[in-house]
Each structure stands twice: as structure tokens, then as C-alpha cells.
N, C-alpha and C positions, 0 to 999 in steps of 0.2 A: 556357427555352433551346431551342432549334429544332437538330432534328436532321437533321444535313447528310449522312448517311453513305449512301456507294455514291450521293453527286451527285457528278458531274461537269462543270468547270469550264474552258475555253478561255480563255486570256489572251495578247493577242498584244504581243511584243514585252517577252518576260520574262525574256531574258537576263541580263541587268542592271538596275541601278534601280527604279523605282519598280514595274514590272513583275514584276520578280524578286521582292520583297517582298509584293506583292500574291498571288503565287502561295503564296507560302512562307504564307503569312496564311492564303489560303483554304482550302491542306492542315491548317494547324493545325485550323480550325474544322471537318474534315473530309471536304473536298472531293478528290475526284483531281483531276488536272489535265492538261489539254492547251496547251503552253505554243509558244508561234513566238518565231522567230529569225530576222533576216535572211543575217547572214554570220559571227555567231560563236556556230557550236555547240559548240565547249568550252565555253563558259561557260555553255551553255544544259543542254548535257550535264552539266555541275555541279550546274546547279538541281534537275534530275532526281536525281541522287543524294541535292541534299538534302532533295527531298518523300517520296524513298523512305524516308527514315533516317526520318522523322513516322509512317512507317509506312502509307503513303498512295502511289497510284498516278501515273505519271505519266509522260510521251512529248512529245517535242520534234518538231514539225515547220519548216521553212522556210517564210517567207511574204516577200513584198517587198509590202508594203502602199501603195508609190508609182504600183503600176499593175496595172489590173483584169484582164491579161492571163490572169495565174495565177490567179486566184478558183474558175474552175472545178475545176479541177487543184486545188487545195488541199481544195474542198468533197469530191471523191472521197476524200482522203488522210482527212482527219477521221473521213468512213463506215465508212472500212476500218479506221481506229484504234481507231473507237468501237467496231467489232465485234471487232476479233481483239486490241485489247490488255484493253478496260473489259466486253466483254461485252453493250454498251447499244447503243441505237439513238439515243440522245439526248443532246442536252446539256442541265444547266440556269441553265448562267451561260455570259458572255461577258463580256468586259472586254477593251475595245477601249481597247490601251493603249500602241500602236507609236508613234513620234512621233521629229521630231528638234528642237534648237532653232536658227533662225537668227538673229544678229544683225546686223541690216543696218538703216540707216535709211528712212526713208519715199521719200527724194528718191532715193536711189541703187539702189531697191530694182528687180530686173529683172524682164523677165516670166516668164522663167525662174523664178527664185527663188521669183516668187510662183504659178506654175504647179506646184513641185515643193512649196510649205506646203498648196496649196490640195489635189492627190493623195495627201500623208502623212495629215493630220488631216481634210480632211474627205470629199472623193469618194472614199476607200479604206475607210472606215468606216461611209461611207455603202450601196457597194455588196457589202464583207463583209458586212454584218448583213441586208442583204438577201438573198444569197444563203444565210446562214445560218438562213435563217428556218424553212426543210421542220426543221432539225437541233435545235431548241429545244423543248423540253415547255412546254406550254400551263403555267403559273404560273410560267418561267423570268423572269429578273432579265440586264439587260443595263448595263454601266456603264459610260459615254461618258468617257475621259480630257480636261477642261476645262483650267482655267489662269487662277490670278487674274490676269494679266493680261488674261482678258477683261472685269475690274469694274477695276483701277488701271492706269495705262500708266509703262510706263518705253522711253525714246529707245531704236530697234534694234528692237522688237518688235510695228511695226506691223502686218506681215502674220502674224506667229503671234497674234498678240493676238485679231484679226480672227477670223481663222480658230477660234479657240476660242468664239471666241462667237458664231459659226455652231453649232457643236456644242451649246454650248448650247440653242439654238433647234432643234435636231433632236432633239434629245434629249426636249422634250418633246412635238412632233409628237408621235416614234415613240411615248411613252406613248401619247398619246391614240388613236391607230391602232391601236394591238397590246394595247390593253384587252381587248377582248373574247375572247383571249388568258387575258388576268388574266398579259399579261408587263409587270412592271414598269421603266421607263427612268429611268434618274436620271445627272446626271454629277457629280465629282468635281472639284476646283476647287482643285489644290494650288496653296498660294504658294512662300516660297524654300523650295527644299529641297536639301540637300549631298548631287548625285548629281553624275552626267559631265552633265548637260544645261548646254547655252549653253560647253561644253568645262571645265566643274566649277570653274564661277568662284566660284560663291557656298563650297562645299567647299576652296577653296585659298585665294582670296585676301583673305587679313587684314581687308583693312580694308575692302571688302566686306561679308565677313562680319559686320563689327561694325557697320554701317550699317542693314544688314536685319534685325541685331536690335534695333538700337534702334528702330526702326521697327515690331517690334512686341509689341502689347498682353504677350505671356507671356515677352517679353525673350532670346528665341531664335529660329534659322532651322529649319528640321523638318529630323526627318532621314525618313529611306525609311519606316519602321518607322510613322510617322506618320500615312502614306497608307494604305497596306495593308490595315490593319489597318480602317481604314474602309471600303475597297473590299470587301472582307470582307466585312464587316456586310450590306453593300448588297445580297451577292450570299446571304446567307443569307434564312431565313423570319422573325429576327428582326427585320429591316425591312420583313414583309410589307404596313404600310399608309402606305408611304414611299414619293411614284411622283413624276416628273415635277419632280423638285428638283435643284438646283445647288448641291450642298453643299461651300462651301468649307472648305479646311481649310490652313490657315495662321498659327494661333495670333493671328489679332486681326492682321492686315497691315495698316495705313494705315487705322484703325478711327476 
């Protein structure tokens, strides 16, 4: 077992869902944590309370991950966080995990639309991690938010779909470029999971839900708890010889 204490962890877009449980995950395995939010910090301020109650460190900032305007401005706010709340000068995880879902089809899709998938998931993740890069200790772990829809397609998700598997592919560039680092890259690749994503269809609605389980192998939809707890792993030393993979995690989807 790989001991994680006094690392600290950045996770953007951990208000809620799959984000919020990955931070809760990474404080259990004892990580503090630096968590973003775009516009709901109660909730984010809640997260915060509950890494503190693990007994574990942790500070919300705002980020709007749809434009690089703010990156620099956020990159200050981090320095100043790392120094006056954590004590450090560094991070050793990232977990690029802000995202929205749009369901729209291929024909009706705009440029807009597909301008505002292409800024969330991948030009915003692309140019946070790069500007966080002075802010990362040489053997840090970075973990790309994916999307089995970038391996199975369902109508509505052509340009999220797209776009995840762009990340993908950056995903292991950035391994092979930040080797020498010894920082390792890998993404994450949940299937359905019962959060608010896609407006928390697979979570509410019935027969939905009973479709995408029968659909797969372990006869369930994941819940939050599912991912996390793998994001986790990712971003400890227990996966230190785990680099440049796309591990999905879906209980066997369309297997």
C-alpha cells in the first residue's frame, strides 16, 4: 500500500458527481485536495467540509474550464493556495474532471455547440494541464476524464463522444512527453453512471435505467462511487507502473 499523506490533489469540477466522489476517494486514500467549481460553491463548499471531516485538507476554487481566458489567473490562485493553505509548492495529482453532457444529434448539431464540447473537454484541459505543468512534482499522475462513448455510440452524442476520444489520444501523447518527468497519464472511461450528466436520465428515468442494465455484463448502471474510487488508484503510487491506458470502467457495457 503506497502512502499518500501530505500529497496533494487538484480535481476540477468536483462539486458534484463523478468529480465530487473522486475527491472524496482521494481524501480517503489520503490525499488533501484542491477542488474547482464553476458557479456552485455551496456545494462545492460542502465537499470541502466533507474532506475535512476524513480528517484531510482541502480549498475550493472557481474555474470556468470553457475558456482559457482565466487559466492564468487560476494558475496564481493555486500558488497562493498551495502556499498559504497546504504549505507546498506543488501538486501531485490532477484530475481533469469538469465536463458537461450535450444531447443533440449529428445533423442538427451547431457550431456553437460543437465549439462549446470542443472548449469544455478538450482545448480547456488541454491548456490547464499545460499551464499546470511549472505546478506538478516530477512523479505526479494526471487523469484525463474519458467516456465509453468514445468505444460504443448512442444517437445525441456525436460530438461528446468525438471529443472524448480526442482525450483519449492526448492522454497518451501527454504520457509519452512528460515521461521523462516519470509523470504518469492515463484516462478514465466511465460508462452509464446515475449522476446529473445528460440532465440525470440514466438516475431517474426507469426504463432507461433498466435498459443499460441489461446491457451490461454485471447487470447494473455504476454509481459515482464506482469511478472514484478508480480515479483514486490512478492518482496514487499504487498504479505507479500504469501509464498511458484508457481504463474503462463500466461493469462490462456492450461487452
Amino acid at each position: 500500500m503506497s502512502n499518500n499523506q501530505n500529497k496533494i490533489a487538484l480535481v476540477t469540477g468536483a462539486s458534484r458527481g463523478l468529480g465530487k466522489d473522486s475527491a472524496l476517494q482521494l481524501a480517503k486514500k489520503g490525499f488533501d485536495i484542491i477542488l474547482t467549481y464553476q458557479t456552485k460553491k455551496e456545494f462545492a463548499d460542502q465537499v470541502v467540509k466533507e474532506i475535512e471531516a476524513l480528517g484531510k485538507k482541502a480549498f475550493a476554487l472557481s474555474l470556468d474550464i470553457s475558456t482559457t481566458a482565466g487559466f492564468d489567473q487560476f494558475v496564481t490562485e493555486v500558488k497562493d493556495v498551495l502556499e498559504t493553505q497546504f504549505s507546498s509548492a506543488k501538486l501531485d495529482a490532477l484530475v481533469n474532471n469538469a465536463g458537461i453532457g450535450i444531447n443533440e444529434s449529428f445533423e442538427t448539431t451547431t457550431e456553437e455547440t460543437l465549439d462549446a464540447m470542443t472548449n469544455i473537454h478538450f482545448k480547456g484541459p488541454f491548456f490547464l494541464t499545460q499551464k499546470l505543468l511549472p505546478l506538478l512534482n516530477d512523479g505526479s499522475s494526471i487523469v484525463n476524464t474519458s467516456s465509453g462513448l468514445a468505444r460504443f455510440s448512442f444517437a445525441g452524442y456525436s460530438a461528446y463522444g468525438a471529443m472524448k476520444a480526442a482525450v483519449d489520444s492526448l492522454s497518451r501523447y501527454q504520457a509519452l512527453e512528460l515521461g521523462s518527468r516519470k509523470i504518469r497519464v492515463n484516462s478514465v472511461a466511465p460508462g452509464a453512471i446515475e449522476t446529473d450528466f445528460g440532465g440525470g436520465a440514466v438516475r431517474d428515468v426507469s426504463d432507461l435505467n433498466t435498459y443499460l442494465a441489461s446491457e451490461t455484463a454485471l447487470g447494473r448502471v455504476g454509481l459515482p462511487d464506482d469511478i472514484g474510487s478508480v480515479v483514486a488508484f490512478l492518482c496514487s503510487d499504487d498504479s505507479k507502473w500504469i501509464n498511458a491506458q484508457r481504463i474503462e470502467v463500466s461493469g462490462g457495457f456492450k461487452i
